[in-house]
RODO-2510 file (C-alpha; in nm, 4 decimals, decimal comma):
residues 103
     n   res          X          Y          Z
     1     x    -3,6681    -5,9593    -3,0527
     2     x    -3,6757    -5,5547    -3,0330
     3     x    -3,8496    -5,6130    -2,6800
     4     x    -3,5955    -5,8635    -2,5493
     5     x    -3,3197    -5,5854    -2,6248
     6     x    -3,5037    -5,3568    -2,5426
     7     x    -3,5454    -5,4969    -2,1250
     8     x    -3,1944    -5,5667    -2,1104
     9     x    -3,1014    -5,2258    -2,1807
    10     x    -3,2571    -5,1074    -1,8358
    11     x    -3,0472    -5,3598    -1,6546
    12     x    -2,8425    -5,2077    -1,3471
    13     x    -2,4885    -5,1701    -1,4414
    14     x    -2,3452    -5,3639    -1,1682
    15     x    -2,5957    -5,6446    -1,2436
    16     x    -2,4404    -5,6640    -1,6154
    17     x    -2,0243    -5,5967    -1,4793
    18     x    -2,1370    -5,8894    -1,1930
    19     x    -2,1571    -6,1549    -1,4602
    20     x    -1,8080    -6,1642    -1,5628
    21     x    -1,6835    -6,3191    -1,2604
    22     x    -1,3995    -6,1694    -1,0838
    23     x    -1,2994    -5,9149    -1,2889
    24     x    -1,6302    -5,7364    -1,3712
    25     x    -1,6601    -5,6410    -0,9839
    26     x    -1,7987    -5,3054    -0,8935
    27     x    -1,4678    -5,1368    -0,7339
    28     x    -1,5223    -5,0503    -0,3568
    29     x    -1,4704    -4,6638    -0,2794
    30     x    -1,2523    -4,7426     0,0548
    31     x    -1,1605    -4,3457     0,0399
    32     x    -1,5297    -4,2662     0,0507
    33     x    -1,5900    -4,4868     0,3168
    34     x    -1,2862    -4,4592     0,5446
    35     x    -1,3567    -4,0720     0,5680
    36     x    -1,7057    -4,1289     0,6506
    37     x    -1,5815    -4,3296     0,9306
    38     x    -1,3519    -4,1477     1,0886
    39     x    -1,5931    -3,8324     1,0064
    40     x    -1,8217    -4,0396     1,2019
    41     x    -1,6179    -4,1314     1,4990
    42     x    -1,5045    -3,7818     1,5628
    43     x    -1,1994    -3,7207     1,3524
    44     x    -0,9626    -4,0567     1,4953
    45     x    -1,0024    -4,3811     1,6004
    46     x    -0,7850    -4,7441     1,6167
    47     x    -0,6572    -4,8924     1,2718
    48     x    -0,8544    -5,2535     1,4037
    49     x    -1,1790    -5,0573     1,4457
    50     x    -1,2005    -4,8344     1,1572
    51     x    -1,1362    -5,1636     0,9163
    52     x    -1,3941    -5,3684     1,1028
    53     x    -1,6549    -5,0741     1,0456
    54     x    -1,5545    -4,9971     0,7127
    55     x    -1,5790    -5,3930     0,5847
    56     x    -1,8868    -5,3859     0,7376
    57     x    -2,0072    -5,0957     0,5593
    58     x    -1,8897    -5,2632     0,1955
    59     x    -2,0991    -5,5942     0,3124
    60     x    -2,4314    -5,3996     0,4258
    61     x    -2,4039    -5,2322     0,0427
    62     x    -2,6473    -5,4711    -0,1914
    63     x    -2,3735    -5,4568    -0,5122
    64     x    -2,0892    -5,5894    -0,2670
    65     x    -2,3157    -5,8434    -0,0408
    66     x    -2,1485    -6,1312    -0,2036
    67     x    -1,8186    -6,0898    -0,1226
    68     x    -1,6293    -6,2459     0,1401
    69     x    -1,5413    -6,0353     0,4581
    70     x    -1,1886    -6,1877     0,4813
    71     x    -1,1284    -6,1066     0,0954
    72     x    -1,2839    -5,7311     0,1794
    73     x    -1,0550    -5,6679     0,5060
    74     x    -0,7204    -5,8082     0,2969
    75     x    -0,8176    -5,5448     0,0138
    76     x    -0,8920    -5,2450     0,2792
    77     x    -0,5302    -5,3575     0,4174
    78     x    -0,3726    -5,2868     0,0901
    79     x    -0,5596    -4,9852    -0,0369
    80     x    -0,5147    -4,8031     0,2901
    81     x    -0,1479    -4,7073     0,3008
    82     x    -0,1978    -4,6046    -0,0291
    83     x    -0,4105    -4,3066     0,0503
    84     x    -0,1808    -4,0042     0,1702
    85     x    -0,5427    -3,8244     0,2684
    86     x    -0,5209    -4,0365     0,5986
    87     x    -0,2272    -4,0640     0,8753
    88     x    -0,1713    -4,4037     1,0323
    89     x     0,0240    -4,3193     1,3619
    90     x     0,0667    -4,6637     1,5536
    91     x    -0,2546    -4,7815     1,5399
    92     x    -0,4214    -4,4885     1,5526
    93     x    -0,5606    -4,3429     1,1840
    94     x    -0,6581    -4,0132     1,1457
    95     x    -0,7435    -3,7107     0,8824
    96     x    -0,3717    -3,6362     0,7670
    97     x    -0,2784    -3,2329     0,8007
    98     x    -0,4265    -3,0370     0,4979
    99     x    -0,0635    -2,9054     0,3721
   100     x     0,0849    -3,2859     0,4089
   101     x    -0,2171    -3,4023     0,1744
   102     x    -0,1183    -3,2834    -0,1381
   103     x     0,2383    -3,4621    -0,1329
***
């Protein structure tokens, strides 16, 4: 039985959170991926766009294929405002001013 334990021990993480249904989900890094984005794209580009790219960036990444795009776009639309690193200006995001990112 030492050998049994001993394979499940070198088990992925997110393979071992993934089995407790919802709540065991690996946590998408929307920060991560919004900057790489924008980074990307030159700095700016439309609210519509950058959630489009970034949702499918999250589905292209094997630990989040699973997951619905609609549930993926109605999460990036409620982290988003939360991160003062980023200025939403219309619908027009953007890298916020360094001084206005630390408040």
């Amino acid at each position: 039985s030492a050998g049994a334990a001993g394979g499940e021990r070198k088990r992925p993480r997110e393979e071992e959170a993934g089995g407790g249904g919802g709540a065991g989900k690996k946590p998408v890094k929307w920060k991560k991926i919004v900057a790489k984005e924008l980074t990307s794209a030159g700095g700016s580009m439309s609210l519509k766009a950058l959630r489009k790219d970034c949702v499918a960036e999250v589905l292209a990444h094997p630990s989040h294929g699973d997951r619905k795009r609609a549930e993926l776009t109605e999460e990036f639309d409620r982290e988003m405002p939360r991160f003062k690193r980023f200025l939403v200006d219309g619908g027009k995001v953007s890298f916020a001013p360094e001084g206005e990112a630390e408040s």
